[in-house]
N, C-alpha and C positions, 0 to 999 in steps of 0.2 A: 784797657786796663780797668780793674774791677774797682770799685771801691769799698772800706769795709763796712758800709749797709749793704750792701749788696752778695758779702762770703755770706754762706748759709754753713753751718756744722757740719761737719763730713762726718760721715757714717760707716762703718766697715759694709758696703753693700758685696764686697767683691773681695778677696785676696789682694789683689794688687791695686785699690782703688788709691785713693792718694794715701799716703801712709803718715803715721805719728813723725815727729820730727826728732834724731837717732842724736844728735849733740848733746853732748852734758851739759846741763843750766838753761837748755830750752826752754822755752814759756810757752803754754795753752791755757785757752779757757774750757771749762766745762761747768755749764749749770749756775752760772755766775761766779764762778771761783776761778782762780789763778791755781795754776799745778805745774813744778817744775821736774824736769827730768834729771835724777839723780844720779852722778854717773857711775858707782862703781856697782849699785843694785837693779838697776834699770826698772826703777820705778818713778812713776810719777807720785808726787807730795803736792799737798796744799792744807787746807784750813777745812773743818766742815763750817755748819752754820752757826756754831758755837765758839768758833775760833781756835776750834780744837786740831792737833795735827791728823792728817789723812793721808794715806798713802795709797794707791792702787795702782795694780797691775799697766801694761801696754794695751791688752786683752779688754782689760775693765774701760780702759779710758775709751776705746774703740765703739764697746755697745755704751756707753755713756752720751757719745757725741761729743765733739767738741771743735775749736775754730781757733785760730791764730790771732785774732781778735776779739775783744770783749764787745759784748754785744750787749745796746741795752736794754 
């Protein structure tokens, strides 16, 4: 079993590489921000560095990077 120093960011390197997580109210990190999956828009929401609301795409969150764990 991995621990989380050890997850690195998944990347869309491939179609079918590991994929975002499809549940509504899921949680990711990317870029040091928390983004949650909104269920009826399938978007992801978070904060930007202003504490402003942010929304992006599955697509965006994908070339973004991101990880199931906050990393610090």
């Amino acid at each position: 079993m991995r621990t989380a120093m050890e997850i690195q960011p998944h990347e869309a390197t491939a179609p079918d590489s590991c994929g975002l997580p499809t549940t509504p109210c899921s949680v990711v990190w990317s870029r040091g921000h928390a983004y949650v999956l909104e269920g009826l828009r399938a978007r992801w929401v978070g904060r930007d560095d202003r504490g402003r609301p942010h929304a992006i795409s599955g697509a965006e969150m994908q070339r973004r990077g991101w990880t199931l764990f906050k990393t610090a």
